[in-house]
C-alpha positions in Angstrom: -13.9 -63.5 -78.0 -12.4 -64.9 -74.6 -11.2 -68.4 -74.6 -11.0 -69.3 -71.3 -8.7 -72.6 -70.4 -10.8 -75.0 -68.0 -8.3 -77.0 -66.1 -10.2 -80.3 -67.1 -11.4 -79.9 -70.6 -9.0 -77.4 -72.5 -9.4 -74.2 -73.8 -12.9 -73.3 -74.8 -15.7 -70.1 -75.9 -16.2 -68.2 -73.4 -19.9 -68.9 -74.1 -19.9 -72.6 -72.3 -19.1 -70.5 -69.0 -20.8 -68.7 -66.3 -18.7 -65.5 -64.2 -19.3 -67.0 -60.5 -17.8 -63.5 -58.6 -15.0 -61.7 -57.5 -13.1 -64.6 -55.9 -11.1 -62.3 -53.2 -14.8 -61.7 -51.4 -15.3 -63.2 -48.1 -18.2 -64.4 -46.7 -19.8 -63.7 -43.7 -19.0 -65.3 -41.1 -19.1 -65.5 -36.9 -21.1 -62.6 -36.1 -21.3 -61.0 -39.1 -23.7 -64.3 -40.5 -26.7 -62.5 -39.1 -25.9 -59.0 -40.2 -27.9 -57.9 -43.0 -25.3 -55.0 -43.6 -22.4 -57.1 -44.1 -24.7 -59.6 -46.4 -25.9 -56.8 -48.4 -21.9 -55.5 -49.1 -20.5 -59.3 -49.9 -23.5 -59.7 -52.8 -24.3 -56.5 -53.6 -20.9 -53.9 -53.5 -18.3 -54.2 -55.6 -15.2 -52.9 -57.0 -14.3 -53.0 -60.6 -10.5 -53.5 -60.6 -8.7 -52.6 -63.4 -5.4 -54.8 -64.0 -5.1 -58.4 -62.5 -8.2 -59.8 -60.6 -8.8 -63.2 -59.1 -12.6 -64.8 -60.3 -14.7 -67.8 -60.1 -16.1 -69.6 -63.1 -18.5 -72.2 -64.0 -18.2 -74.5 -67.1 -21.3 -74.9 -67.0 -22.0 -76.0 -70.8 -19.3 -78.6 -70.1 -17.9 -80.7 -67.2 -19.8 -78.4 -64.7 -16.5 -77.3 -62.5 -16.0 -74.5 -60.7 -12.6 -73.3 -60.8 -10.3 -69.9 -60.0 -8.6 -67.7 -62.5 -6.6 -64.3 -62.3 -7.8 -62.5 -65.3 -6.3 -58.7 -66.2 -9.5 -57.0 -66.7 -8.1 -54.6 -69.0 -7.2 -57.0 -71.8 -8.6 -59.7 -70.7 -5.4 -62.2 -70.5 -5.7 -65.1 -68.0 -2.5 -65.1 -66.1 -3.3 -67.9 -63.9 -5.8 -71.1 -64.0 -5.4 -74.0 -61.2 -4.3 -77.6 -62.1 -6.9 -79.6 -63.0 -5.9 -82.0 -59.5 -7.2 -79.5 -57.8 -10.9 -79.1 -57.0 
């Protein structure tokens, strides 16, 4: 069981959120917004990091915020979670 601290409501089940992505991706931009290549990589490849990643994540059966959080993907620790002043 994760329990994953949302920077407005607390610690809660991991169950009340959604994964939103790897949060060091970047979009498209410039001329790359009409590339189909460089669309197809943001959405589609990945790399599984092992050790300290930085995510998105929805509490979506609660306040409905979207907020970053560096999670070790081998044990699943959250090392960092943003202030809840910060949107």
């Amino acid at each position: 069981m994760l329990l994953i601290p949302c920077p407005w409501c607390g610690e809660r089940h991991e169950s009340e959120f959604t994964y939103g992505g790897d949060a060091t991706a970047t979009i498209p931009s410039g001329d790359q917004r009409e590339d189909t290549e460089a669309w197809y990589q943001f959405v589609y490849e990945r790399t599984n990091p092992a050790g300290d990643h930085a995510e998105y994540w929805h509490h979506s059966y609660g306040c409905s915020k979207w907020f970053k959080i560096t999670r070790n993907t081998l044990n699943n620790n959250i090392l960092d979670v943003p202030e809840s002043s910060q949107s």
